[in-house]
VOBA-1610 file (N, C-alpha, C; in pm, whole numbers, padded with zeros to 5 digits, always signed):
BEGIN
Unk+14866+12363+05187Unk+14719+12363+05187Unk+14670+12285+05309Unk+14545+12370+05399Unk+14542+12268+05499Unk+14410+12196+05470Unk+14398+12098+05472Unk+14271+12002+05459Unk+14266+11922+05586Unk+14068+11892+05582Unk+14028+11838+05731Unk+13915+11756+05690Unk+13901+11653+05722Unk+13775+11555+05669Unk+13683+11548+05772Unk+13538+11515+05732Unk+13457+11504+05858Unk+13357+11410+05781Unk+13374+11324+05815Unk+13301+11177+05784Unk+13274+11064+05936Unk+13166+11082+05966Unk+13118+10979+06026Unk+13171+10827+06097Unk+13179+10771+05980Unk+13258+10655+05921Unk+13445+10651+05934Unk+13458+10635+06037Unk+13596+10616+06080Unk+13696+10527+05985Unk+13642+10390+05946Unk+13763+10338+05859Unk+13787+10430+05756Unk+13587+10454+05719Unk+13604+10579+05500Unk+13690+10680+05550Unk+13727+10754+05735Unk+13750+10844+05701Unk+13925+10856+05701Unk+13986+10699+05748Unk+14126+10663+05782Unk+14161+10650+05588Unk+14076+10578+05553Unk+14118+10539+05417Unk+14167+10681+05378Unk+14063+10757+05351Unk+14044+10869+05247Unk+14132+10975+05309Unk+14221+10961+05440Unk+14306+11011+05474Unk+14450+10971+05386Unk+14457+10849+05390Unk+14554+10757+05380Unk+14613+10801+05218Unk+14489+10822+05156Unk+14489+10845+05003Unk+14520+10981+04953Unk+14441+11077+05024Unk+14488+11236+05057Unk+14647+11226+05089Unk+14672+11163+05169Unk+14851+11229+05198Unk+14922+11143+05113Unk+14912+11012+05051Unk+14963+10973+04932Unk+14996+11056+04800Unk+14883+11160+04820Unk+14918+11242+04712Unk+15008+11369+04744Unk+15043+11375+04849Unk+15140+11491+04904Unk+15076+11595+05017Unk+14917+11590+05050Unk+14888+11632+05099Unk+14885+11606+05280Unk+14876+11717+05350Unk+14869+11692+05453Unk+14731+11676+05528Unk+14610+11565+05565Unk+14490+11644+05653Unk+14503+11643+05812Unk+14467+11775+05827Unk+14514+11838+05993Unk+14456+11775+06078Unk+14314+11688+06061Unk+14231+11645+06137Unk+14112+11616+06123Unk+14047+11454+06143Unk+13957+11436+06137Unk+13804+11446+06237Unk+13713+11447+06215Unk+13592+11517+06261Unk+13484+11391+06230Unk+13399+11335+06303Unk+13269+11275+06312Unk+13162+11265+06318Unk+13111+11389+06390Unk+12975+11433+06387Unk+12932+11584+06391Unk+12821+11624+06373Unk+12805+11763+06334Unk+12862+11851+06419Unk+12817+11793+06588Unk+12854+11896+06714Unk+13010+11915+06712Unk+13090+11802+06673Unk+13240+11802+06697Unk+13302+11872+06606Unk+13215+11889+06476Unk+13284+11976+06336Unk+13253+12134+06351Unk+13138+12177+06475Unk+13112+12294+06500Unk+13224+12385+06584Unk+13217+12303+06664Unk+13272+12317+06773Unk+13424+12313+06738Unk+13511+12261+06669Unk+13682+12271+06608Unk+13642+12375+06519Unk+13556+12388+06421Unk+13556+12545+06354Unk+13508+12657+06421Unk+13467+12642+06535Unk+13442+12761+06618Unk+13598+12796+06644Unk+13695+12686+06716Unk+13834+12751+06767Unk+13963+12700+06706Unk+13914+12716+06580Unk+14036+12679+06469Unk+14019+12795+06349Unk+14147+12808+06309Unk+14166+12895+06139Unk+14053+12776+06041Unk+14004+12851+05977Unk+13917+12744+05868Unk+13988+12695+05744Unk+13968+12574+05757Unk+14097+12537+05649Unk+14094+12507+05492Unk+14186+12536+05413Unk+14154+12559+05282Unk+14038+12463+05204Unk+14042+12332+05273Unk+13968+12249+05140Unk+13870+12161+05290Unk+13686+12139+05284Unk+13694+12058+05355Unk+13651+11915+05295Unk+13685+11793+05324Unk+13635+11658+05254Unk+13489+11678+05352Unk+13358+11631+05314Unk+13296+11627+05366Unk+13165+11555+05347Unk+13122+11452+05438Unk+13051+11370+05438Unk+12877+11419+05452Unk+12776+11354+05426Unk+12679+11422+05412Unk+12581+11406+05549Unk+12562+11249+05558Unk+12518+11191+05678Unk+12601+11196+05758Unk+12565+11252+05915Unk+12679+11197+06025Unk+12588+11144+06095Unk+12685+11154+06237Unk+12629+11040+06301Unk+12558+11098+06368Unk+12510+11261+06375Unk+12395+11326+06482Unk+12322+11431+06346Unk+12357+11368+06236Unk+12239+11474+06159Unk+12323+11465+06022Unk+12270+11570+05941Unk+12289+11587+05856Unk+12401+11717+05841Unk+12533+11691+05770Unk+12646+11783+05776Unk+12550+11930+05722Unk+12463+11978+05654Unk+12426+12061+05673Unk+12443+12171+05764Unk+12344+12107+05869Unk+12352+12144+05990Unk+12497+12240+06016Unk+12593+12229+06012Unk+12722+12312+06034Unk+12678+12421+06030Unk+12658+12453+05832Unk+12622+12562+05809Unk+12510+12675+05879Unk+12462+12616+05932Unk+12360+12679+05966Unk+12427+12731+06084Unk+12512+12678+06179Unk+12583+12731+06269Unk+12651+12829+06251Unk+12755+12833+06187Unk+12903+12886+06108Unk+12924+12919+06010Unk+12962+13030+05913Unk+12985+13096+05812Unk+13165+13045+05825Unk+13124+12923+05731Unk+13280+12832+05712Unk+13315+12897+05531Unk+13428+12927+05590Unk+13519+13007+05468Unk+13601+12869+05439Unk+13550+12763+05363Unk+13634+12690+05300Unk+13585+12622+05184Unk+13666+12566+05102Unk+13585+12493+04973Unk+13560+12375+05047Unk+13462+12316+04954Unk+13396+12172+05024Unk+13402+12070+04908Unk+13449+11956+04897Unk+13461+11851+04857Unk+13371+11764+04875Unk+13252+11688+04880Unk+13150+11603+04919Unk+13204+11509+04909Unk+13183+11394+05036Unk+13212+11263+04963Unk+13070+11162+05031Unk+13036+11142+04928Unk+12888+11071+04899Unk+12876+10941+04842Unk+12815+10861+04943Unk+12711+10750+04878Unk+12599+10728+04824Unk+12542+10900+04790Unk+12434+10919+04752Unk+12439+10920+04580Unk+12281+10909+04570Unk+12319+10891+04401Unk+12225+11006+04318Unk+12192+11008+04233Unk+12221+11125+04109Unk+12105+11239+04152Unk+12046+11230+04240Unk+11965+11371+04305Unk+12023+11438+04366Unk+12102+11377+04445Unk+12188+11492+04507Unk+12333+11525+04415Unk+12393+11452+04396Unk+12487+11538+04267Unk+12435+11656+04204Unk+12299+11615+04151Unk+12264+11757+04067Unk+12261+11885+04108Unk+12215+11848+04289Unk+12238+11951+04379Unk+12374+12004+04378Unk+12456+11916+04394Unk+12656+11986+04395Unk+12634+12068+04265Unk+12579+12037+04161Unk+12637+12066+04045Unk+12588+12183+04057Unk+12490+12230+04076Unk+12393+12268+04058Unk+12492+12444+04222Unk+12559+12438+04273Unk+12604+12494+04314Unk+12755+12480+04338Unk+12820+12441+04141Unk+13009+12468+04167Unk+13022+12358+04271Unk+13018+12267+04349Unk+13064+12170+04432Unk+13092+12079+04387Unk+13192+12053+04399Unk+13264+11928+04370Unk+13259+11776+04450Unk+13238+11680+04391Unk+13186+11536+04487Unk+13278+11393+04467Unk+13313+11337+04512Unk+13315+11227+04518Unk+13246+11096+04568Unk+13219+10994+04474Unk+13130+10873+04526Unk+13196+10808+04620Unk+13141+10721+04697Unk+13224+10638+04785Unk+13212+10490+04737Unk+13312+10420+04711Unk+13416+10442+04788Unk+13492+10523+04671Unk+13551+10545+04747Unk+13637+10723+04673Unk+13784+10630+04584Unk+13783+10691+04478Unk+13892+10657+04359Unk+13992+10741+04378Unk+14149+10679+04395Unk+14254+10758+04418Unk+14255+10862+04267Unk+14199+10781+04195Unk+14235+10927+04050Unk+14131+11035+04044Unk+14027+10973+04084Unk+13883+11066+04096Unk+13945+11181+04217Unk+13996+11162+04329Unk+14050+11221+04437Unk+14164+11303+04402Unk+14227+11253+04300Unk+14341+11374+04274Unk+14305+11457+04198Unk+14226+11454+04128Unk+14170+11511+03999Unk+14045+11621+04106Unk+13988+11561+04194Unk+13931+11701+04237Unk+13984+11796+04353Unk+14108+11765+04363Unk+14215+11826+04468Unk+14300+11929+04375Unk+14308+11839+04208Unk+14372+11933+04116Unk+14295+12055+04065Unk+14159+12014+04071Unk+14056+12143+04029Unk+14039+12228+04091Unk+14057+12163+04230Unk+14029+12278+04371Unk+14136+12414+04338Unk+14266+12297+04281Unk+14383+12421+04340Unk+14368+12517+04208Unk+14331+12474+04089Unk+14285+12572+03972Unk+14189+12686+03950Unk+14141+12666+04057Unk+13981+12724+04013Unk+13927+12864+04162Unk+13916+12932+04135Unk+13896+12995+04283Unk+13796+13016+04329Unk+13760+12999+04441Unk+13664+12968+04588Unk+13556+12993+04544Unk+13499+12943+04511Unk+13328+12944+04489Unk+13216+12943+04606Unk+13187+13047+04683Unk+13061+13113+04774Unk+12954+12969+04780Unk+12937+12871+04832Unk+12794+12812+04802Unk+12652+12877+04891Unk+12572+12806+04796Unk+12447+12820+04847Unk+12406+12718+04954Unk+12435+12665+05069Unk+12382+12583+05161Unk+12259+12517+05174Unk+12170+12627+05149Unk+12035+12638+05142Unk+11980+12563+05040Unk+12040+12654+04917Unk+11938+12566+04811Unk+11990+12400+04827Unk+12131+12390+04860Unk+12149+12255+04832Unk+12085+12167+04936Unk+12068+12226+05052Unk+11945+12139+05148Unk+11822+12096+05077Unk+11775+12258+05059Unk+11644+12220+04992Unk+11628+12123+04879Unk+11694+12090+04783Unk+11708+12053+04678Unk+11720+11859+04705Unk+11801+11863+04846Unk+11871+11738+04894Unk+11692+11655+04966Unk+11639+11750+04975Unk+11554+11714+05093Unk+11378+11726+04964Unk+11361+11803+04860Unk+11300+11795+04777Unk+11305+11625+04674Unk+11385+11592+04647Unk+11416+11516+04598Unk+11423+11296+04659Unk+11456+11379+04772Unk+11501+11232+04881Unk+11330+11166+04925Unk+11336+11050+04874Unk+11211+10982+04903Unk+11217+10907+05017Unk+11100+10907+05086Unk+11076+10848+05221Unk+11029+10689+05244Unk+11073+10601+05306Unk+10985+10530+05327Unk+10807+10542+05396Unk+10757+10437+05337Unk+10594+10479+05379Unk+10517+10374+05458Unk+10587+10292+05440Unk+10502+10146+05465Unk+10627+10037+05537Unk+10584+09982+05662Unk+10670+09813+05717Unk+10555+09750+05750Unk+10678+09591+05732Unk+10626+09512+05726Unk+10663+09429+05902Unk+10518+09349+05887Unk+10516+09296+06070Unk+10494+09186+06038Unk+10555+09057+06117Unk+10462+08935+06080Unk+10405+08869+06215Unk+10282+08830+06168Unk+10134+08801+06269Unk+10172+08666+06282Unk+10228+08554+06350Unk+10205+08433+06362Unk+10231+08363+06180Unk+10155+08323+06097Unk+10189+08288+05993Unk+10178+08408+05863Unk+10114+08531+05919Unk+10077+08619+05785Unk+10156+08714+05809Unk+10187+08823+05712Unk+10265+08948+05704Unk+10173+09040+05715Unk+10172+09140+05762Unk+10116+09258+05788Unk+10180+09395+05771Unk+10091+09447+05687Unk+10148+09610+05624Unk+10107+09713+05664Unk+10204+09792+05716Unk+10158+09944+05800Unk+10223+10027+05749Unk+10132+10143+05737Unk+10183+10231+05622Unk+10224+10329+05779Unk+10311+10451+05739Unk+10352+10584+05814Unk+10229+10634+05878Unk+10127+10651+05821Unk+10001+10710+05854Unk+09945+10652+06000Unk+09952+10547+05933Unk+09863+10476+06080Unk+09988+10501+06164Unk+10090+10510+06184Unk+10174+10515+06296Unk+10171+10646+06427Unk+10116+10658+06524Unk+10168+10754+06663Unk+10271+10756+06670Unk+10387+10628+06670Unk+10481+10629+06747Unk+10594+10519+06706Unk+10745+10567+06711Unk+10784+10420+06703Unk+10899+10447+06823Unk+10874+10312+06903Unk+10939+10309+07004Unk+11044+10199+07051Unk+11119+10191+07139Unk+11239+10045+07171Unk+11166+10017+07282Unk+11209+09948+07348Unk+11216+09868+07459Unk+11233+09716+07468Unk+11352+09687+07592Unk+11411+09572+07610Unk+11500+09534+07482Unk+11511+09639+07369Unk+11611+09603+07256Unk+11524+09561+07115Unk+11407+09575+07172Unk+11341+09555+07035Unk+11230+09684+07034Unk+11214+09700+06907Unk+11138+09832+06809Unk+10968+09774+06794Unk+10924+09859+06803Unk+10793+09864+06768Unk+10716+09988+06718Unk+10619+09965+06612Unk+10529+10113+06605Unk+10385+10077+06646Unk+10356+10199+06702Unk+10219+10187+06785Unk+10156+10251+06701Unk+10020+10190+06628Unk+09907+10268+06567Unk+09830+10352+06623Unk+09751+10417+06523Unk+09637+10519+06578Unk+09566+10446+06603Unk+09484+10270+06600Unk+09440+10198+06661Unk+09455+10124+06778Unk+09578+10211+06840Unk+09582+10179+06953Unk+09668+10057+06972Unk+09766+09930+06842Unk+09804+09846+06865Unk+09951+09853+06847Unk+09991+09765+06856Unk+10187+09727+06907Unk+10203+09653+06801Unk+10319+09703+06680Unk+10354+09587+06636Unk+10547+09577+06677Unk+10567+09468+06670Unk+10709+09484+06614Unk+10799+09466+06500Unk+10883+09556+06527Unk+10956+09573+06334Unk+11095+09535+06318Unk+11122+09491+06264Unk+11290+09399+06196Unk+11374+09530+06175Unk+11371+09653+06254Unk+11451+09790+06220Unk+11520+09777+06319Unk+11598+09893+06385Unk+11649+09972+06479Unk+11534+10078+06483Unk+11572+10201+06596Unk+11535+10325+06592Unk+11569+10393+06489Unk+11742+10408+06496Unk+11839+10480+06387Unk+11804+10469+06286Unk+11789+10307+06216Unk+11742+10315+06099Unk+11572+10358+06053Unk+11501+10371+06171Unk+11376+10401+06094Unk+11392+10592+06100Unk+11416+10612+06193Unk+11483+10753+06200Unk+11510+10832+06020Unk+11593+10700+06027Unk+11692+10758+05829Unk+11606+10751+05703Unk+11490+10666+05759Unk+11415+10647+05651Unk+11254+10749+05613Unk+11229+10756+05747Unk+11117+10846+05764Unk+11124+11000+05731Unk+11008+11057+05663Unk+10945+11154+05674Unk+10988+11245+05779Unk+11128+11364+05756Unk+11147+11436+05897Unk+11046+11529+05944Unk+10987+11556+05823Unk+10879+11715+05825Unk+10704+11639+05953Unk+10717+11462+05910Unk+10559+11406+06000Unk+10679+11357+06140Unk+10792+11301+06135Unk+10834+11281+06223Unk+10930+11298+06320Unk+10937+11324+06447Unk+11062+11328+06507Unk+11093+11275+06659Unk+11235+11252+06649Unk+11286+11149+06719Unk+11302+11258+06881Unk+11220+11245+06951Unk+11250+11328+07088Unk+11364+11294+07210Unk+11363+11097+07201Unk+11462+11130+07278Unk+11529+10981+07222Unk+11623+10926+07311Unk+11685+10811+07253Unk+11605+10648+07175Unk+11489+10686+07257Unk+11389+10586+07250Unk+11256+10566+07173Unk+11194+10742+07145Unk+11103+10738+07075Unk+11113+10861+06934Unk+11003+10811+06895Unk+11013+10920+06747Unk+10830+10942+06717Unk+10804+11055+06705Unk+10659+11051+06741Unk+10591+11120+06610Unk+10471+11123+06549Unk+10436+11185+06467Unk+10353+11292+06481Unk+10324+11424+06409Unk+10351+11581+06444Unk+10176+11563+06473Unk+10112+11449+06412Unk+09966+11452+06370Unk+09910+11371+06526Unk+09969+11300+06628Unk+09963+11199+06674Unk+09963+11337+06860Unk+10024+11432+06817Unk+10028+11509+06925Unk+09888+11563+07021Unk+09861+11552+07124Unk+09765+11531+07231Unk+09771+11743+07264Unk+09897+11747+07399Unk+09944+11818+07491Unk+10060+11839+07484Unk+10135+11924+07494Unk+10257+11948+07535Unk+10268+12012+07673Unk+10362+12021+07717Unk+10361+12050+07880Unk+10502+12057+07918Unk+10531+12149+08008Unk+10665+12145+08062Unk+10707+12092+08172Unk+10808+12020+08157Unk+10798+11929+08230Unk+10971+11949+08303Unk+11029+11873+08393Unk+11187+11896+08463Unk+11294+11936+08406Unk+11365+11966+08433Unk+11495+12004+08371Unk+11495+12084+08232Unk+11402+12160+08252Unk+11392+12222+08072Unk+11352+12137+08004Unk+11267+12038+08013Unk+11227+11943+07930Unk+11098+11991+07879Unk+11017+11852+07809Unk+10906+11865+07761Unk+10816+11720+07763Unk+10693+11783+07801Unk+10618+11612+07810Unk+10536+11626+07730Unk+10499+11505+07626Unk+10428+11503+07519Unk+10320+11404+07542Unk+10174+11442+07544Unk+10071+11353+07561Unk+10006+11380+07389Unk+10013+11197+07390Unk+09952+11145+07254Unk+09853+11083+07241Unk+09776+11058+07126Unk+09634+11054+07106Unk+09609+10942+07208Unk+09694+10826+07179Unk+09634+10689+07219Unk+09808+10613+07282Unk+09903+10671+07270Unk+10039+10580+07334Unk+10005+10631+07452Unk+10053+10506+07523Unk+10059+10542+07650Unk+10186+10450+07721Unk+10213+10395+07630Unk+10365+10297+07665Unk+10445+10318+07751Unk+10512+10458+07728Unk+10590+10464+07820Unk+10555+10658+07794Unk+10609+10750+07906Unk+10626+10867+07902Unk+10711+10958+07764Unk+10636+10993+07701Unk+10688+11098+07602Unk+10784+11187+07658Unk+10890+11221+07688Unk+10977+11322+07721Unk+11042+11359+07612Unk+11046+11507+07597Unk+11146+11582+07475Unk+11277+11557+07584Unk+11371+11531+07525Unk+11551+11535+07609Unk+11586+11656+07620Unk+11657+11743+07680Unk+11649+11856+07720Unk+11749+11917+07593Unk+11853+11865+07509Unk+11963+11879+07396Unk+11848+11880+07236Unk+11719+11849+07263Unk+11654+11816+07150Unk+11523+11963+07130Unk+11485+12022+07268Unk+11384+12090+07276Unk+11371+12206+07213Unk+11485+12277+07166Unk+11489+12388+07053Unk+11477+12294+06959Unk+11479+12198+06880Unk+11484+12149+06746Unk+11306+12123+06746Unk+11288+12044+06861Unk+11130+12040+06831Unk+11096+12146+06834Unk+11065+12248+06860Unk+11011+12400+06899Unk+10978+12422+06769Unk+11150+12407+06690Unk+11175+12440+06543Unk+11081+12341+06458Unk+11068+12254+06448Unk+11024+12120+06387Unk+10855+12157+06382Unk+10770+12148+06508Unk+10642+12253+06523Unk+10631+12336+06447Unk+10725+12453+06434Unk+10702+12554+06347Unk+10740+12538+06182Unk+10752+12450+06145Unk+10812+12411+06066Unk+10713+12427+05956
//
């Protein structure tokens, strides 16, 4: 049987290797992010069983599917909790929590080999993943001695510079926030927001102009940022296109 894991998470994905061939199995190869799991199933046989992580590190494993008509069973292995299960269940998929139980792990390697190939629905289980998953709405800033609360709404923009994060209001002001990018990225609203290039993430309501701008790019003029230049990255500009139409 050939098995291939694609988890993000390099130690979860050494462990859950480690534990897989303990049980007699062989996995052919591990995988990290969406582009790298496309791209080996574009020029590889598709292999019987895949372990597969939900978050990577450039999106959501979804995403594959939408590429590739992958002929393999899928195994989930999730830190997510009981909304999205219902989704597996809810389409024959089989899951594991993380951190993953050597008996829980043999036991759904033993079902795999019992039971035959079940077709999923991709789709509904997006939809279902993405119906369900609640957003953050509101951070917190602190003013000199007081805390200050900003909800998603008031936000244009959230941006880095010099290593620290900030979101810029529709009032035109700067705060800074105790996040990363990445993490406000994971938490936000994808349908009001998106991340254009390494630096900013802009909201769909906050949009001015669009304009074309070098290299196949895109320049985005917003109501009131003016911080630094809005550029779509030239790897991102079909997704916004998509995201617009959305």
């Amino acid at each position: 049987m050939k098995i291939i894991i694609i988890e993000d998470e390099k130690p979860a994905a050494r462990l859950l290797q480690r534990r897989i061939e303990k049980l007699g199995y062989n996995v052919e190869v591990m995988l990290h992010s969406v582009q790298d799991s496309i791209h080996w199933l574009i020029n590889h046989p598709h292999p019987d069983l895949i372990f597969l992580d939900i978050q990577l590190s450039d999106g959501l494993s979804f995403q594959i599917f939408d590429e590739i008509d992958v002929n393999s069973a899928i195994i989930f292995t999730t830190a997510y909790d009981e909304y999205a299960l219902k989704a597996f269940k809810l389409n024959s998929v089989d899951y594991l929590l993380k951190p993953v139980d050597t008996d829980d792990l043999a036991f759904a390697i033993e079902k795999f080999e019992k039971q035959s190939q079940v077709k999923m629905n991709f789709s509904q289980i997006r939809n279902l993943f993405d119906q369900n998953k609640t957003y953050k709405e509101r951070f917190t800033t602190k003013i000199g001695t007081s805390i200050k609360m900003i909800t998603t709404d008031e936000v244009e923009c959230f941006y880095s510079d010099n290593k620290a994060t900030y979101a810029f209001t529709k009032e035109g002001k700067n705060y800074l926030l105790d996040y990363t990018l990445d993490k406000i990225e994971e938490s936000i609203n994808p349908k009001q927001f998106f991340r254009i290039n390494r630096g900013q993430i802009i909201h769909i309501d906050a949009i001015k102009e669009i304009s074309v701008y070098t290299n196949s790019r895109l320049k985005i003029n917003l109501n009131k940022y003016n911080e630094q230049e809005c550029i779509v990255s030239r790897e991102k500009v079909n997704d916004f296109r998509n995201w617009l139409e959305d």
